[in-house]
mmCIF file of the N, C-alpha and C atoms, coordinates in Angstrom:
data_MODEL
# 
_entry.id   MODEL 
# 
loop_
_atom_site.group_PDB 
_atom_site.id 
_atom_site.type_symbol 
_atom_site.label_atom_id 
_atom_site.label_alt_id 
_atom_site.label_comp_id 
_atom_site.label_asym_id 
_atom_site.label_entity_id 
_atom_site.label_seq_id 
_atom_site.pdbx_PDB_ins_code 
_atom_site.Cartn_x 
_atom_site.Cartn_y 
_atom_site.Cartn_z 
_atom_site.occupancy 
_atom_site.B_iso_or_equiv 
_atom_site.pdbx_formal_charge 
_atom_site.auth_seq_id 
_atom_site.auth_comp_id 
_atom_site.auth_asym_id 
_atom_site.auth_atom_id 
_atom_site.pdbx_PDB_model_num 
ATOM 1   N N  . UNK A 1 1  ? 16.405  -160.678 -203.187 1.00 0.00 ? 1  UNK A N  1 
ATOM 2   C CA . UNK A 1 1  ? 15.418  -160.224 -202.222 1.00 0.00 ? 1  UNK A CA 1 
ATOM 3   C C  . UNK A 1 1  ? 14.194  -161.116 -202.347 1.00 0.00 ? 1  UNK A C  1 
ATOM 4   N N  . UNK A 1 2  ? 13.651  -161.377 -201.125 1.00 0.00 ? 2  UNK A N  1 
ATOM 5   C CA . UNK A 1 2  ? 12.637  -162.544 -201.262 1.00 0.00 ? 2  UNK A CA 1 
ATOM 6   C C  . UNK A 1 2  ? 11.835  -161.784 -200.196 1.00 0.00 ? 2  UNK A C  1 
ATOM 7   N N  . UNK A 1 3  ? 10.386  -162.316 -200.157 1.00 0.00 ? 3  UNK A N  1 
ATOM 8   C CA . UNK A 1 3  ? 9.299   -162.054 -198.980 1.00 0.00 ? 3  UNK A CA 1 
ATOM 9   C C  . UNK A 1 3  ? 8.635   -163.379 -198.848 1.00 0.00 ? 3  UNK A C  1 
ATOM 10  N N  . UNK A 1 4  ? 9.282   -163.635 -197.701 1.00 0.00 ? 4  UNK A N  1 
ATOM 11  C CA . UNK A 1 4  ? 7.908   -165.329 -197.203 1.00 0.00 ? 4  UNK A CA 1 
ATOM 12  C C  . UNK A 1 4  ? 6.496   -164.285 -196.586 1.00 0.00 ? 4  UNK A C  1 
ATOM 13  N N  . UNK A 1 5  ? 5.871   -165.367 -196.783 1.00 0.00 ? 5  UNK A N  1 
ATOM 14  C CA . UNK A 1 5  ? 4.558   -165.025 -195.820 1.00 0.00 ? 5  UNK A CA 1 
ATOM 15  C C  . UNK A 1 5  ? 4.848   -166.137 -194.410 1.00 0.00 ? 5  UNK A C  1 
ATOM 16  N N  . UNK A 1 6  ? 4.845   -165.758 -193.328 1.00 0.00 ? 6  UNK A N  1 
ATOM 17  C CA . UNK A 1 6  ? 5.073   -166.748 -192.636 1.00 0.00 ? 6  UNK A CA 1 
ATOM 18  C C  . UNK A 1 6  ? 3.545   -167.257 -191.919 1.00 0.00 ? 6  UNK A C  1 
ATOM 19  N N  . UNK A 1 7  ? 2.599   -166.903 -192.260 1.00 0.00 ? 7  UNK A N  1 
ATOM 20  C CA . UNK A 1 7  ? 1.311   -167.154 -192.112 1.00 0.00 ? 7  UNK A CA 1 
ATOM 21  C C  . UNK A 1 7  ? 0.004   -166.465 -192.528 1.00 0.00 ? 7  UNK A C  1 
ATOM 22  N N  . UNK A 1 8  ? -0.834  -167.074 -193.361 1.00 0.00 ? 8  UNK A N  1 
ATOM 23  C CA . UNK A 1 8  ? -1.786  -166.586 -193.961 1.00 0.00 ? 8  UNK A CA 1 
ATOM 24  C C  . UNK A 1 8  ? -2.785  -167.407 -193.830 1.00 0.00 ? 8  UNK A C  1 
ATOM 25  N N  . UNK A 1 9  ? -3.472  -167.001 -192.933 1.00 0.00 ? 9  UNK A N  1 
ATOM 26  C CA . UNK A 1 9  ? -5.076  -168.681 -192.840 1.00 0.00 ? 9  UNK A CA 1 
ATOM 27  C C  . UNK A 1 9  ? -5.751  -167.534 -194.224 1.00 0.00 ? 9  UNK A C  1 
ATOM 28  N N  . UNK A 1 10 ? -6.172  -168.080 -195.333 1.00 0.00 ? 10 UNK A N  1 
ATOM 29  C CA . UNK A 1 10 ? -6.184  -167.914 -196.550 1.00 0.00 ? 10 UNK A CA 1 
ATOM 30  C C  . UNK A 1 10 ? -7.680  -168.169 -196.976 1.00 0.00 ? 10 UNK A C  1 
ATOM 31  N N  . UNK A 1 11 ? -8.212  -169.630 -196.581 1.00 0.00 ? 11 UNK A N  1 
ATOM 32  C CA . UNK A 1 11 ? -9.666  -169.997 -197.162 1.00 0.00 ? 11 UNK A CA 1 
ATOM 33  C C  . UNK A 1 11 ? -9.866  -169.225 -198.534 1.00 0.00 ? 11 UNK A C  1 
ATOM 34  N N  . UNK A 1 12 ? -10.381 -168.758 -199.028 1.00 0.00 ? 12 UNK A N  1 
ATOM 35  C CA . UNK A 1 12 ? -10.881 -168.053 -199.907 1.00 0.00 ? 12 UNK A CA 1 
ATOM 36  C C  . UNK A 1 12 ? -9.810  -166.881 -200.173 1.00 0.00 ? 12 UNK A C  1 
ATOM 37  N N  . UNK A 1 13 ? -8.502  -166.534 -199.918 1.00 0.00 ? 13 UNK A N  1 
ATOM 38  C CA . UNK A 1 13 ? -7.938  -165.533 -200.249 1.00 0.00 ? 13 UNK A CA 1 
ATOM 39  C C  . UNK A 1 13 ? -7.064  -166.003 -200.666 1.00 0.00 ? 13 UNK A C  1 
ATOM 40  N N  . UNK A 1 14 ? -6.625  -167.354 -200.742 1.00 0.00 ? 14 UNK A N  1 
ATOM 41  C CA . UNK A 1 14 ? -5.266  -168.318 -201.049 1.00 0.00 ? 14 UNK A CA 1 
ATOM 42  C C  . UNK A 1 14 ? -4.842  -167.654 -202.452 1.00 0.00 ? 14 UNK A C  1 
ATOM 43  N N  . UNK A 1 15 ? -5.391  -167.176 -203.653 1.00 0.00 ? 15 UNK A N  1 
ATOM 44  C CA . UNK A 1 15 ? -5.051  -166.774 -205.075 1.00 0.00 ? 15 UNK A CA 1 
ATOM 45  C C  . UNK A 1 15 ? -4.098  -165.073 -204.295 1.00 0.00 ? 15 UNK A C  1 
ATOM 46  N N  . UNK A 1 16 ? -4.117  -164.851 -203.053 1.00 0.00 ? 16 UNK A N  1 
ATOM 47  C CA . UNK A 1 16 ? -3.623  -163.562 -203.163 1.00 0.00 ? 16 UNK A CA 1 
ATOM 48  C C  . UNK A 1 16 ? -2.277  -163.531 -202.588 1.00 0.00 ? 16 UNK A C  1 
ATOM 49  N N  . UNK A 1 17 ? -2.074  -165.377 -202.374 1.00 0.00 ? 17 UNK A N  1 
ATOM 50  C CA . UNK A 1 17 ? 0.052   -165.065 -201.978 1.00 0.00 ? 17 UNK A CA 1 
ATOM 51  C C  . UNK A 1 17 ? 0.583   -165.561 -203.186 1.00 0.00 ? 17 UNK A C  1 
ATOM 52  N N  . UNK A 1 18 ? 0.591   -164.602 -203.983 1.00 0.00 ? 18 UNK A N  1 
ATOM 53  C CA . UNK A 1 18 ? 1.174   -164.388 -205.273 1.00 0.00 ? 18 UNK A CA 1 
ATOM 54  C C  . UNK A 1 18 ? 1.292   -162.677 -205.001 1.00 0.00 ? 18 UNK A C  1 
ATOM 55  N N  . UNK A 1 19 ? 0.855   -162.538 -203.962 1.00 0.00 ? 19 UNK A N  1 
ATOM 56  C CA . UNK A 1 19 ? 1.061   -161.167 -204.077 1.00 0.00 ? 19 UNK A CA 1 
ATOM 57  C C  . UNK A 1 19 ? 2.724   -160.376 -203.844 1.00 0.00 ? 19 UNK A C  1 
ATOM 58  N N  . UNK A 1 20 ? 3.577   -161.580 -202.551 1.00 0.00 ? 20 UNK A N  1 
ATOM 59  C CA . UNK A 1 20 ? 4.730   -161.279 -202.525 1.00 0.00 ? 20 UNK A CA 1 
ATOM 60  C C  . UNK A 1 20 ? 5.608   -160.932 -203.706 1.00 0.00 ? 20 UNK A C  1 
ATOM 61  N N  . UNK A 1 21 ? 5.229   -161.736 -205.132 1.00 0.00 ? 21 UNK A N  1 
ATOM 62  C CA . UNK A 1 21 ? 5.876   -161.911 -205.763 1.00 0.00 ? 21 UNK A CA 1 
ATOM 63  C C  . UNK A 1 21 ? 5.666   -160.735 -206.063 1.00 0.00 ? 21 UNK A C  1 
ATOM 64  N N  . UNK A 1 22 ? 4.778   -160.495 -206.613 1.00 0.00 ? 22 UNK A N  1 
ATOM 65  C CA . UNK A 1 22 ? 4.588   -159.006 -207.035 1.00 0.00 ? 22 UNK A CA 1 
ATOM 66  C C  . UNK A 1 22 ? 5.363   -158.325 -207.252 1.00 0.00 ? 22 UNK A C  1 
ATOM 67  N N  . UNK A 1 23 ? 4.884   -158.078 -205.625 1.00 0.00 ? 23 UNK A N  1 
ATOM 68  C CA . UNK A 1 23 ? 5.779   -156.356 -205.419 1.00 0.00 ? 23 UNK A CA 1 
ATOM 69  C C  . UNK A 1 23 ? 7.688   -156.830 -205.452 1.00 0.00 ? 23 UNK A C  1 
ATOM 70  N N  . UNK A 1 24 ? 7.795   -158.227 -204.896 1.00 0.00 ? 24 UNK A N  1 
ATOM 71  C CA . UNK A 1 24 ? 9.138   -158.212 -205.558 1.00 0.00 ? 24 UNK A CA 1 
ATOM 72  C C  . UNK A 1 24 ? 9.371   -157.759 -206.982 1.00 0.00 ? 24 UNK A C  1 
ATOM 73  N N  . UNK A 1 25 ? 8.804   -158.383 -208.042 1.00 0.00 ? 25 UNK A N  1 
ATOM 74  C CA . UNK A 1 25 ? 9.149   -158.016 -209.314 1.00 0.00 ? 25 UNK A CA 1 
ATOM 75  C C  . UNK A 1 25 ? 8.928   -156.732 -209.505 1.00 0.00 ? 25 UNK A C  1 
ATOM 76  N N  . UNK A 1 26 ? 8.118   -155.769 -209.045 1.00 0.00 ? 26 UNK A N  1 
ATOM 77  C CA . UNK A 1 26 ? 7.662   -154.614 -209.612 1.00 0.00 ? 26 UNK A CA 1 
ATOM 78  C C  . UNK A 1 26 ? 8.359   -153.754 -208.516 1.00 0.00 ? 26 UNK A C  1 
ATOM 79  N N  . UNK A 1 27 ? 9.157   -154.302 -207.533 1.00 0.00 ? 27 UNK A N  1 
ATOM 80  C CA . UNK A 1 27 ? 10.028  -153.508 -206.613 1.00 0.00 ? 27 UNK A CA 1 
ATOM 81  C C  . UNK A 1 27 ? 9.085   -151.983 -206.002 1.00 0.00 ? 27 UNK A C  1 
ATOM 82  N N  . UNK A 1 28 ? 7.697   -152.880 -205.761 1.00 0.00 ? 28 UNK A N  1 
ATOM 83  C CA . UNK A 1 28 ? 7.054   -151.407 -205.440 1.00 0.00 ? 28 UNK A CA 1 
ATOM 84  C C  . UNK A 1 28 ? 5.633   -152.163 -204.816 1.00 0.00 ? 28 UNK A C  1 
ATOM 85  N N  . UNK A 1 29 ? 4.785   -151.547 -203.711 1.00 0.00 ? 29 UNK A N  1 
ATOM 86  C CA . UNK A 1 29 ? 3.850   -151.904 -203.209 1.00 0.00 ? 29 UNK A CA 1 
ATOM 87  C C  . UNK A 1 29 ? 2.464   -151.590 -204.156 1.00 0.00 ? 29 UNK A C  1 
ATOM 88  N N  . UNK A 1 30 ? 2.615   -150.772 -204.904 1.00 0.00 ? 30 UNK A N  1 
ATOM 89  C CA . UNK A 1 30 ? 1.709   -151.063 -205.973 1.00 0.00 ? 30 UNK A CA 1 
ATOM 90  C C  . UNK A 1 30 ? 1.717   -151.627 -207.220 1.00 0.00 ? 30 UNK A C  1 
ATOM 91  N N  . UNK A 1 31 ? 0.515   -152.849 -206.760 1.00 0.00 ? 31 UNK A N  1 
ATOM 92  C CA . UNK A 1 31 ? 0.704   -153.731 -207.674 1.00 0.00 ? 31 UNK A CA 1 
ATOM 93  C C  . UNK A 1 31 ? -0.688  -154.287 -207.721 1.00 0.00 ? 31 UNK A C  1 
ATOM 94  N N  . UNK A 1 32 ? -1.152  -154.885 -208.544 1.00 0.00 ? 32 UNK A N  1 
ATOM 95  C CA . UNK A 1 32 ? -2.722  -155.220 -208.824 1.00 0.00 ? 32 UNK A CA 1 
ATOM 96  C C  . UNK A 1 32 ? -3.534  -156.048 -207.957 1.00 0.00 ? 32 UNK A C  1 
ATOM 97  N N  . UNK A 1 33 ? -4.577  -155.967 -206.778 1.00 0.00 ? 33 UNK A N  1 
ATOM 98  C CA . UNK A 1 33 ? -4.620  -156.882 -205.895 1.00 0.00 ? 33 UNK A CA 1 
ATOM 99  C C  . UNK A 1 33 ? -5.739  -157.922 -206.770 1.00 0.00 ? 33 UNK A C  1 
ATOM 100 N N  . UNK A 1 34 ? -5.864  -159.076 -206.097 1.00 0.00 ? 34 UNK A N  1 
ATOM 101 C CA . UNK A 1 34 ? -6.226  -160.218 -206.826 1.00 0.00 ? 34 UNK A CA 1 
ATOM 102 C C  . UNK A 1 34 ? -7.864  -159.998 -206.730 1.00 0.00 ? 34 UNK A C  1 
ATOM 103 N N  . UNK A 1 35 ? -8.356  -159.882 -207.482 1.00 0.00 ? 35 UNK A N  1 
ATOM 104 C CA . UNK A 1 35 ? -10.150 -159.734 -207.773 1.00 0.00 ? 35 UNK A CA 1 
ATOM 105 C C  . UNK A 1 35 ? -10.732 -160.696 -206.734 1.00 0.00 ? 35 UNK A C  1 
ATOM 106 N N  . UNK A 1 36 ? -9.922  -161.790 -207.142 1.00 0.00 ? 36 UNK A N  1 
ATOM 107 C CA . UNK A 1 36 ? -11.442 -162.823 -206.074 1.00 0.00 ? 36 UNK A CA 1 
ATOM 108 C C  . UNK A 1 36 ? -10.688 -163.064 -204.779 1.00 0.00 ? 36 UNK A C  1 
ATOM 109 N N  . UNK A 1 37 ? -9.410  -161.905 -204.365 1.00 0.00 ? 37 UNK A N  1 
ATOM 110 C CA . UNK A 1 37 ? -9.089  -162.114 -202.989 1.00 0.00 ? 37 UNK A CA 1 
ATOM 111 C C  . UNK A 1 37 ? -8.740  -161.104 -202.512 1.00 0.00 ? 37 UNK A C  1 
ATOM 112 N N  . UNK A 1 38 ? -9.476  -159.579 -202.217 1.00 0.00 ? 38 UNK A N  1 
ATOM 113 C CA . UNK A 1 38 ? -9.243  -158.500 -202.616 1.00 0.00 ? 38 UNK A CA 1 
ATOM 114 C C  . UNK A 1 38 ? -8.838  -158.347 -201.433 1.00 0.00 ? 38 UNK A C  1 
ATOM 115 N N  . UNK A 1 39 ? -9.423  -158.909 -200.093 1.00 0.00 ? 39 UNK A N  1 
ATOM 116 C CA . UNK A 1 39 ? -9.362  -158.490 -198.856 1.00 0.00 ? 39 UNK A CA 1 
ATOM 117 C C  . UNK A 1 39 ? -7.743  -159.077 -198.761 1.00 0.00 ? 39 UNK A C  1 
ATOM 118 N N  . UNK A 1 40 ? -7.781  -160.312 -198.786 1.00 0.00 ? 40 UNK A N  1 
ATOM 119 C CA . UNK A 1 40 ? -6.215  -160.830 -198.550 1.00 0.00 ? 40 UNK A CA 1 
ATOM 120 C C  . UNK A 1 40 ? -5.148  -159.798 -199.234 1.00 0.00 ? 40 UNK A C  1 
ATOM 121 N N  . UNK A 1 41 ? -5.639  -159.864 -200.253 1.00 0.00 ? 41 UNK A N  1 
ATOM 122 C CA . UNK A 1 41 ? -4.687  -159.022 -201.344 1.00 0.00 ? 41 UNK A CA 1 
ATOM 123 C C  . UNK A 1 41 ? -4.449  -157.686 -200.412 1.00 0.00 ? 41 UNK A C  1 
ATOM 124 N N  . UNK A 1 42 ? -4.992  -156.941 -199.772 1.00 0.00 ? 42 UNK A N  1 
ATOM 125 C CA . UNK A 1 42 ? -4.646  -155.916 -198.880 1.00 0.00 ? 42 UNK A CA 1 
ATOM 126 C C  . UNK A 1 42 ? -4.104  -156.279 -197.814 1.00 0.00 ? 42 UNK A C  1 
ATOM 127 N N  . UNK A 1 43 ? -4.662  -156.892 -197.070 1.00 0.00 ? 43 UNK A N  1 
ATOM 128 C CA . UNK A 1 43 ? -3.953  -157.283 -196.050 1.00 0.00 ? 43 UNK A CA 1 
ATOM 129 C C  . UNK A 1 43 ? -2.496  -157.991 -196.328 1.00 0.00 ? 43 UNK A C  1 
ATOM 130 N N  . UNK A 1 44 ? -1.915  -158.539 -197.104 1.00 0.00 ? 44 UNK A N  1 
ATOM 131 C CA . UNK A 1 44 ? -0.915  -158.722 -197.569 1.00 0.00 ? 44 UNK A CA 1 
ATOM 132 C C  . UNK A 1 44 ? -0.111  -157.545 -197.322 1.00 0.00 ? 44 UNK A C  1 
ATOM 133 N N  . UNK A 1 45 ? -0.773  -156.500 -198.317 1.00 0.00 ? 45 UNK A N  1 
ATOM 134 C CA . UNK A 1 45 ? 0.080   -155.394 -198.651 1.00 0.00 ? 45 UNK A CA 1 
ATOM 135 C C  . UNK A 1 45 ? 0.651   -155.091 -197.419 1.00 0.00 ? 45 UNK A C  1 
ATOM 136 N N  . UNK A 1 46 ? -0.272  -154.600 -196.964 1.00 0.00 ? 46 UNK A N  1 
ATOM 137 C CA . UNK A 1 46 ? -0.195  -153.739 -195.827 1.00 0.00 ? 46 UNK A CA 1 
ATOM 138 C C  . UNK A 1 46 ? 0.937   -154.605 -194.628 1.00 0.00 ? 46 UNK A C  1 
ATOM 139 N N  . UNK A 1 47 ? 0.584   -155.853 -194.286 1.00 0.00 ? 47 UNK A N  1 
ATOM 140 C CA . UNK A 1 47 ? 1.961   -156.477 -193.816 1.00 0.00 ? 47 UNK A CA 1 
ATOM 141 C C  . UNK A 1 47 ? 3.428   -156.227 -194.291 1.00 0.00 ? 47 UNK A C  1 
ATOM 142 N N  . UNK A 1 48 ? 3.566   -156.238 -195.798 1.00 0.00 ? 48 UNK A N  1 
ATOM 143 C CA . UNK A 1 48 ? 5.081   -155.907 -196.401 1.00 0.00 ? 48 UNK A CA 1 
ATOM 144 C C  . UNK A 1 48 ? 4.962   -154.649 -196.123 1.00 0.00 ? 48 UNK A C  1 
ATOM 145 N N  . UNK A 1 49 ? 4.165   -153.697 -196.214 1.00 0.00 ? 49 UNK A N  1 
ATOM 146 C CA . UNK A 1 49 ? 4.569   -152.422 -196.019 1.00 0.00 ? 49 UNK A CA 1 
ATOM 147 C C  . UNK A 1 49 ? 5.252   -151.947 -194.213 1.00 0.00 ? 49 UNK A C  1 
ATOM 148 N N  . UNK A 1 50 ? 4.088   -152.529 -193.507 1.00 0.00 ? 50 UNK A N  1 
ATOM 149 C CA . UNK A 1 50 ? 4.657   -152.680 -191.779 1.00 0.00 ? 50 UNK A CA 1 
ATOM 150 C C  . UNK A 1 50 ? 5.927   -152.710 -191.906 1.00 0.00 ? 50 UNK A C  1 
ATOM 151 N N  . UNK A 1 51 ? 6.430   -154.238 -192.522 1.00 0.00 ? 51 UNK A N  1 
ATOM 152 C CA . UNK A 1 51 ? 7.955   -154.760 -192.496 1.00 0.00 ? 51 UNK A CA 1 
ATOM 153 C C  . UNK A 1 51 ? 8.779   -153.962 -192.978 1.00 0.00 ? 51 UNK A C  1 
ATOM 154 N N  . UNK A 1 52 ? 8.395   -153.201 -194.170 1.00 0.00 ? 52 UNK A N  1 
ATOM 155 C CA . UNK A 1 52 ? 9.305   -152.360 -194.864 1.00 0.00 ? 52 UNK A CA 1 
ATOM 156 C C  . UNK A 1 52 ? 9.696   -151.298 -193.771 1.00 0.00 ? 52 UNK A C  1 
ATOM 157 N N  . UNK A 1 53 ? 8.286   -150.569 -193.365 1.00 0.00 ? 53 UNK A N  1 
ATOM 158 C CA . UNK A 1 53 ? 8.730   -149.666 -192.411 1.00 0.00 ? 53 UNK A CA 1 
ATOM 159 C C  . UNK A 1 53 ? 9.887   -150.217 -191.263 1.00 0.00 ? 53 UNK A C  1 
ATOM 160 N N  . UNK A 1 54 ? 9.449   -151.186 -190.639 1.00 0.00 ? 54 UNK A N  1 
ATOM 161 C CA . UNK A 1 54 ? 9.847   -151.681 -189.230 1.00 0.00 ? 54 UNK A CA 1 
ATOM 162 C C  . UNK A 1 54 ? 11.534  -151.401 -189.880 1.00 0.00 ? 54 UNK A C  1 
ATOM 163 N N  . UNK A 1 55 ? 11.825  -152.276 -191.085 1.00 0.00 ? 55 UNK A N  1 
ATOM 164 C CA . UNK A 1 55 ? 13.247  -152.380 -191.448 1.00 0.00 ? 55 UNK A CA 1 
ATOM 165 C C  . UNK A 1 55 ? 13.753  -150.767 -191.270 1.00 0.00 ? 55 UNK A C  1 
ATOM 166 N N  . UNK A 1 56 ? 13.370  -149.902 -191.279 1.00 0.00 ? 56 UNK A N  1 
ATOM 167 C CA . UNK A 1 56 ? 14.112  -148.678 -192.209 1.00 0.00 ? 56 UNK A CA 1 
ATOM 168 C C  . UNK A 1 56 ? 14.220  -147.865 -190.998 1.00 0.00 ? 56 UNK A C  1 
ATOM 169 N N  . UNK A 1 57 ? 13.712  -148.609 -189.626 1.00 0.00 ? 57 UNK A N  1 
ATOM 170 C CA . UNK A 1 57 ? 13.582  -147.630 -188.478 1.00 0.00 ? 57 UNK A CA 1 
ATOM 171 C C  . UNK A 1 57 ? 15.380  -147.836 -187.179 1.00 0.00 ? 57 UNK A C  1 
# 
């Protein structure tokens, strides 16, 4: 199981696509968002979570 990001304009949030990995490894949407990219780091989430939903519908 893998998660691309297929676009992230990043500037200053770039430390937070490490976030896919994450929740891959921890097989769960909670997971620690990145301090100096807190906003990305959510907005991330919240995209895999969309997808998750979208899949399960």
């Amino acid at each position: 199981v893998d998660i691309e990001l297929i676009e992230h304009n990043h500037g200053r949030g770039e430390a937070a696509e490490v976030i896919p990995e994450k929740v891959v490894e921890a097989q769960s949407l909670k997971v620690d968002i990145i301090t100096s990219a807190t906003y990305s780091s959510k907005v991330i989430l919240k995209a895999i979570e969309n997808a998750l939903l979208k899949a399960t519908e």
